[in-house]
Every structure is written in C-alpha cells, then in structure tokens.
N, C-alpha and C positions, 0 to 999 in steps of 0.2 A: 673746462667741463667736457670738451670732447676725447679729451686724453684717453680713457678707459678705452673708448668705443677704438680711437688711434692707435693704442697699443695692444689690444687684443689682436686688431688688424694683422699688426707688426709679426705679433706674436705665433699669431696661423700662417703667416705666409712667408715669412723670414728665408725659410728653407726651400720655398720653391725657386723656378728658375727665374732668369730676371729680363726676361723677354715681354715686350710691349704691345699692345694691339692701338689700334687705332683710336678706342675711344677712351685708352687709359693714357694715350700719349695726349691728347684733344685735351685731358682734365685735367692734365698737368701745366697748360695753355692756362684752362679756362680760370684757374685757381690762382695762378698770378695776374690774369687785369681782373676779375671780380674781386678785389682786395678792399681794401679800406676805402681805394679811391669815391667809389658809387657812394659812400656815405658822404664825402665831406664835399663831393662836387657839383652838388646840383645847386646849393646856394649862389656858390661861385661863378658857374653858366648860369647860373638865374637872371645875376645883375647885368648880364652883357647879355642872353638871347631872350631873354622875358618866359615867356608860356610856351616858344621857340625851341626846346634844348633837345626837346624829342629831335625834331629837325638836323639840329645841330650834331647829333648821336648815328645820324642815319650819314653824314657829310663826311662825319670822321670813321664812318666805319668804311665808308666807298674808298676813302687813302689808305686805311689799314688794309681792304682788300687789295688793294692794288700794289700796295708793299708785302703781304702775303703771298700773291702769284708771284713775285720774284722772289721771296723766298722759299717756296713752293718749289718753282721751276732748278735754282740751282742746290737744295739740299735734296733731289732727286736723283741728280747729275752726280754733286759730291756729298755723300753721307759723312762726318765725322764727328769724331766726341766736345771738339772744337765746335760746334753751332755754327755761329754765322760767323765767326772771325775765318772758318776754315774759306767762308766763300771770297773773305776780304784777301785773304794768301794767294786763291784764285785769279784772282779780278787782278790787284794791286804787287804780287810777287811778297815775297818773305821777307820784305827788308823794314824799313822804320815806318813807315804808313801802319803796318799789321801793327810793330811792337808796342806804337804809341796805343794802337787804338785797345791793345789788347791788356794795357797796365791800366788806361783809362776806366775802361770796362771792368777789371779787378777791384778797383779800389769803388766806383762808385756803385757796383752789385753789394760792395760790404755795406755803404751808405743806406742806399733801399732797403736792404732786409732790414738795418738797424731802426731805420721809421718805421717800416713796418710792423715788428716784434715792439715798439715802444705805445702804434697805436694799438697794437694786442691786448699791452703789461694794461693802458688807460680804460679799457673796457673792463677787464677782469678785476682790476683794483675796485674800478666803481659796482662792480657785483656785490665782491665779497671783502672789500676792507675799505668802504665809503670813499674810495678815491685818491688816497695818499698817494704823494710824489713818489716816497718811496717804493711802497709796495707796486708801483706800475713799474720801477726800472726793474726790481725781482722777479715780475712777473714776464718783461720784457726779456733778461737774461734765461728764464727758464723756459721760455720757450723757443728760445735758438738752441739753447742744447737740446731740447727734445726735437727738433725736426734734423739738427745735424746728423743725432743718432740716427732718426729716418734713413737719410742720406750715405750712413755708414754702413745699413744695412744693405742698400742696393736700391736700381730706380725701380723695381719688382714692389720694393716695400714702399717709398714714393708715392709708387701711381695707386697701391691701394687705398692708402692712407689720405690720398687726393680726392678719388673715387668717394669718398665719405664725404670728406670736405665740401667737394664741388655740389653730390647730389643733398646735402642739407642746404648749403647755401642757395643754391635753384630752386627746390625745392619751397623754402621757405620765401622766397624772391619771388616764384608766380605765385601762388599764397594770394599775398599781396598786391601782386598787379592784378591778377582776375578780381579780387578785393574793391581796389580802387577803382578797376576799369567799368567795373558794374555800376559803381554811384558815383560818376564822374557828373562835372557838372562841363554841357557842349560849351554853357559860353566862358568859361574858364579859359578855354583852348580857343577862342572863334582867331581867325585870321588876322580878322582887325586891330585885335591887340596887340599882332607883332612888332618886334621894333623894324627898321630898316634893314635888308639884305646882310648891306655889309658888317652891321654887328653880327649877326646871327654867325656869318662866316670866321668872321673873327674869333667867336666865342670855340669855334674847330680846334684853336690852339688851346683850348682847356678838355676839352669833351675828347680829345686825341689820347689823352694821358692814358683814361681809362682801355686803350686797348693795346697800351705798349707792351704787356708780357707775353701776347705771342710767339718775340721771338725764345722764349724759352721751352719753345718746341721742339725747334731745332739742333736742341742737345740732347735729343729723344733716340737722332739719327741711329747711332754707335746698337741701341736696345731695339731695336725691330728687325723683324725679319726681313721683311721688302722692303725697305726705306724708300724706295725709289716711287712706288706707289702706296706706299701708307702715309711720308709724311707729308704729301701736300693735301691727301683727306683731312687727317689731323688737323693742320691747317687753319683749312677751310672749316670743319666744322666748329673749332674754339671759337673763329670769329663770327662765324653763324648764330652760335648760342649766344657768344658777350653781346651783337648786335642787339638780337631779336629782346634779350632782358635787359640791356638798359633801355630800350626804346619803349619796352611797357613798361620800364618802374615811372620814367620821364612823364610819360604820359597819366601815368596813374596820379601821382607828386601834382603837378600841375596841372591835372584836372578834380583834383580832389579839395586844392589849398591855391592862394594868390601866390602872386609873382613874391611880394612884398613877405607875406607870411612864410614862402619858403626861403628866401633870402635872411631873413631874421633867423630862422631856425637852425641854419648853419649844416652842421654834420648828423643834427636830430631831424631832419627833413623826413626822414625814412618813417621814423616813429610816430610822428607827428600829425602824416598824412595817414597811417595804419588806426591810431584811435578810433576818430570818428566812427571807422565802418569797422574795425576789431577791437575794440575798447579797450582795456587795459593791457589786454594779453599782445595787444602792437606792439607794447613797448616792449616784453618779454620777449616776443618774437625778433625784434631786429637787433635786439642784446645777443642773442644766441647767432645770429645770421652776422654780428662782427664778428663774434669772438671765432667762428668758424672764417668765417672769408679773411680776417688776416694771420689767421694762423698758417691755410691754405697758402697764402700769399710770403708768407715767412720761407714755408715749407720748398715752394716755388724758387723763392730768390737764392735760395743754397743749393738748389740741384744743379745748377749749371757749374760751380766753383770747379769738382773733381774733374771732369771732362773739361771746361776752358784752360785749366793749372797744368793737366797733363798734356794735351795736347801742345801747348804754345811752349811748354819744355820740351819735346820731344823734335821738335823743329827749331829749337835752340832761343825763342823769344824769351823764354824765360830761366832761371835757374834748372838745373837737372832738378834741385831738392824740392823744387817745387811741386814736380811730377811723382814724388814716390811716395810709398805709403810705410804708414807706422805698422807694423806687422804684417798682415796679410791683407788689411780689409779698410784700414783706416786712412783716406787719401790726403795727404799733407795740405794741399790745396781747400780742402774742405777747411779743415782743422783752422789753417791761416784766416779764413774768410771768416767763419763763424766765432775765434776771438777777435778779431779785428771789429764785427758788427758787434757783441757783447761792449768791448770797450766803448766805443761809440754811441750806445744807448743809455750807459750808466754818464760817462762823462760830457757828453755835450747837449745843447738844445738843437734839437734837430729838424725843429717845425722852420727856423729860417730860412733852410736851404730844402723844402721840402718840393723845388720844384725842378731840382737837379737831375733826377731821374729823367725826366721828359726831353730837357734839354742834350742830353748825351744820347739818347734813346732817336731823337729826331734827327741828330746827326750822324749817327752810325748807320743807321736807316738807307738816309739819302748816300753815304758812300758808297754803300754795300753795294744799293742799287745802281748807280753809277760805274761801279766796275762791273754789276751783268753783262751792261752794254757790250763790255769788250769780250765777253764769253758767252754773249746770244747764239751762236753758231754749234758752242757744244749742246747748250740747255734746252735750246728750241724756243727759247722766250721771242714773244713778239715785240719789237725794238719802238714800237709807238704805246705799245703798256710799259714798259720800261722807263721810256722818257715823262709819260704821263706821271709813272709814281714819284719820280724824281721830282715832277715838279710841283708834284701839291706835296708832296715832303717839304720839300724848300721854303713855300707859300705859307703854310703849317708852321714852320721854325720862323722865318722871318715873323706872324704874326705874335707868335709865342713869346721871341725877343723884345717886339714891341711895347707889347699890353701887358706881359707879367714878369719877364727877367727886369726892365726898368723899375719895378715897383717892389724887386725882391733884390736890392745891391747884397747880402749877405749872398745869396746863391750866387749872381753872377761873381762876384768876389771869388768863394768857394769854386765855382768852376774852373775859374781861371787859374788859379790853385793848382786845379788837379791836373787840368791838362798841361803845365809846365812841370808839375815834378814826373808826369808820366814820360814827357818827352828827357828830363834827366834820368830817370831811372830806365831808359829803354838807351840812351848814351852810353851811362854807365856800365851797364849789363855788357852792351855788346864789346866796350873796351878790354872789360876783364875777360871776356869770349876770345876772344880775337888774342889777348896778351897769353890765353892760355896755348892757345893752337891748335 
C-alpha cells in the first residue's frame, strides 16, 4: 500500500544525483533496525525483563552506541563502498579473516532480507487475501523485486524512498507512544515489579537485535560528500532516534497492558496496547506502520549487496563477475542477493533460524571492533571505548548463545552451516585465484 507513494518517489527523483546528506543516510540506518523486529519482541523481553524492557532497550542501546563510535571513528578514517568489511581489510589485512567474514555476511544478508520480505508478504496477505500461505510468499517475492529495483536505481532513489518509510513509520510509532504514555498506568511500571538485575541484563541479548542495522550506514560512505564528518552524525543520530522510539513504545506497551498480557500477545503487542486509548483504528494503525517498517527494512537489507559484491571483487575476495554490472546500472551483486533472498522465502521456513541475523551481526561486531584496537592511532578512537564495546559485545553474544541459540538448535545448526561453507567457498575462490595468476 505504500508502493504508489514509493514509486512516485522513485519516479521524481530517479534522475537526480545520488549524493547523500546526513539525515537521508540516518534513514537508511533507521529503516533497517525499526523493521519487524519492534513487533514481535516485546513479548519475548517480556518473559525475561518483566515491565523492565524499557530498561533493557536503554542497556542495548549504551553497546550499540559504543559499537557505533567505533564504527563512527574508522568509517571517518576509511570511507568505502565496502561498509565495515572495508574496516575489517584494515584492522585484519586482506587475507582469509576478511573473505571468510565477507561470504559469511553475503549469504546471511540474503537470509534477513528473505524474513524480512516474508514477514512483509504475512502482514499484506492478512489485509488483503485473509492470510494465505501462499499469497504471503507472492507478496514476499514482490517486494524484493520492488526494493531491488530501488537499489537498481541508485542509493539517491534508496534514501528517498526510505525517507517515506522511516517518517511514516516514526511518525505513526510516536502516535502511539504519546498515545499510550498519556494513559499509562505508574503501577504498571512501579520498580517493585522488576525481576532481578541479572535477567533484565540478560534480556540485552534480545533487545540488542533491535538495533543491529546500523551498520548499514556504513555503505552510505562511497555516497556523501564529507564521509569523514557526515557518517559518524548519521550514525549517531539513527541510533538516537531507534533509542529514543523503542524506549517510548516499551514504556507505553508496558504501561498500558501486563507483563502477562503482553507476553500472550506475541507480535500483536503493538495493537493490542493502541485499542484501549485508539480504538479500533490501533489496529489499522500498526497494520500500516508493519507493512511500512518491513518493507523499509527489505529495502535496507539489499542496499548494502552492490557495494559489499563490488568492493570485496575488486580486492579479489570475491569473483571479478561478482563486481560488474548487467548493462550500465544493474549490479550483479544485487541481482545475486535479491534471487538468492526470493528463493529463500518461497522455499524454506524461515522463522527457525530467525535468530541468525543477531548472532553473525554480534560477532562481526565484536571483530571489527577488535581490529580498531590496532588502528586506534590512525582513527583517534579512545582505546578504553574500544575495549569497552568489545566487551559488552562479547557479554551480549555470550548471553545470546546462552538463553536463545540453546533454545533455537535449527539456527545454531544453520549457522554453523554457513560459517563452513563460507570458510570453503573463500578456500576455494582463492585456489582458483592464485591457479589463475
């Protein structure tokens, strides 16, 4: 339903140039962690931080910020179309550490878009053709080729197209927290009902998720002017914004409805808590505010392909074919990504492994940050923010692995999967490289 509004976009702006400002780079951020996540995870922090998750929201945004100024600090340093694999070439030199990390990151960018576009196709089906399996995976295919097209056009048509996205879904998101935060009930939230510290900490490894597409900022670099001083604004202000709106929807949810009641509600938590104080039109309202935030979020997970594909060919991690385009305008990379995520969405169940993102997302993270260390000297980064992010990174993944990869063996299965065919398909590449001369 926002198609029209998408493509007029598209359509006025196709031909301008494709240079980025700060708050079109920010919403290209903000449009991939405001995704579907905010829907389906407040039940989930519910059961582990209680009335807590506001809390919980505020803990994982202090590590995102602090994985943020290290990404901040060395995409200042090294601007490239490459994102943050460019800082891992940095950090770690150009050998099997990047190529693994960089097939790793290929294949599970196709994963994510494909949940994403599939929880798209499930919101749109349930509009307009009462929910069918089928008609979600159509609607799931139709809208990766409609944001690839985005992506074909340029990040110009992208960040306008995001621009929509992000300010509906904000938009429609305080709505609702001034909504909720007006008839909130105090003892809903009182102190006393928290659980114990260390859940609330705990619950970090789930509330974290929601702020992992920041780094898809940092493919922004290549399109700005100043990179140097735009992208750590960028930055900083996507996770300003993701902060400041899950910490009032949290608060609204939870001060609006019980622990219990929002736990039972699941991914309708949104809707749920909007009746009371917006009556029927809540539900209308957070219907429009998915089918925008995982489109946004679609849109988000295919920008980075052209710039990861070409860059990591051009430094030889990957195929040359990977790098070039189908005529003038159409990047192979893209192309690969966006049927890879189509087939992916039609043929498999993807809620098993739907926690696979986070876990590749925490550990690239913590590498990345981990080789600043040794190029603190070019960046200016402060080597005790550094160690710090590293280490509630770490803290963050360890709990993560504890509480929800144990409880999700198809994922860790899955992951484990990728990261061996990524370290054979990064053997093998470089054999045929090397055998070529």
């Amino acid at each position: 339903m926002g198609y029209a509004v998408i493509l007029w976009v598209v359509t006025n702006g196709a031909a301008r140039g494709q240079t980025l400002g700060v708050r079109q780079a920010a919403f290209i951020g903000v449009g991939a962690m405001v995704g579907a996540g905010i829907f389906a995870l407040l039940g989930a922090a519910g059961e582990v931080a209680g009335a807590a998750v506001w809390v919980s929201f505020v803990l994982a945004g202090v590590v995102a910020g602090l994985q943020g100024y290290s990404f901040a600090r060395l995409g200042a340093r090294y601007p490239a179309a490459g994102g943050f694999l460019e800082f891992l070439v940095r950090g770690f030199g150009n050998g099997h550490i990047t190529g693994v990390a960089a097939w790793l990151l290929f294949g599970v960018n196709a994963i994510i878009t494909a949940m994403v576009a599939v929880s798209f196709g499930s919101y749109a089906s349930a509009a307009v053709a009462d929910g069918g399996a089928q008609w979600t995976k159509h609607f799931a295919v139709l809208v990766i080729a409609l944001m690839a097209l985005l992506n074909v056009l340029g990040s110009g048509a992208v960040a306008r197209a995001q621009t929509v996205v992000v300010v509906v879904v904000i938009g429609i998101l305080s709505v609702f927290a001034v909504a909720t935060l007006a008839n909130l009930d105090p003892h809903l939230l009182a102190f006393s009902g928290y659980p114990p510290l260390r859940d609330i900490v705990s619950s970090v490894a789930l509330t974290f998720f929601a702020f992992l597409g920041f780094g898809v900022i940092t493919f922004t670099a290549k399109d700005l002017v100043a990179p140097a001083r735009q992208l750590p604004r960028a930055i900083y202000l996507a996770l300003g914004i993701a902060t400041v709106i899950y910490v009032a929807v949290a608060l609204g949810v939870f001060g609006v409805l019980t622990v219990d009641t929002v736990v039972a509600s699941g991914g309708t938590a949104l809707a749920v808590a909007a009746q009371p104080v917006l009556g029927d039109a809540g539900y209308w309202m957070m219907s429009v505010t998915a089918l925008f935030a995982t489109a946004g979020a679609t849109n988000s997970g295919l920008f980075p392909a052209a710039g990861l594909c070409g860059q990591m060919a051009t430094i030889g991690q990957f195929p040359p074919a990977m790098g070039r385009r189908l005529g003038d305008r159409v990047p192979i990379g893209l192309v690969m990504t966006a049927v890879a995520a189509m087939v992916l969405a039609v043929a498999l169940d993807l809620s098993a492994i739907a926690s696979i993102g986070s876990a590749v997302a925490l550990l690239m993270f913590a590498i990345v940050t981990a080789g600043h260390l040794r190029l603190r000297g070019e960046t200016g980064a402060r080597a005790w923010v550094l160690v710090l992010a590293v280490a509630t990174t770490v803290v963050v993944l360890l709990a993560f692995t504890f509480t929800t990869l144990v409880e999700e063996p198809a994922t860790a299965v899955t992951l484990a999967a990728i990261l061996v065919l990524s370290v054979v398909l990064d053997l093998s590449w470089k054999r045929i490289r090397d055998a070529r001369g």
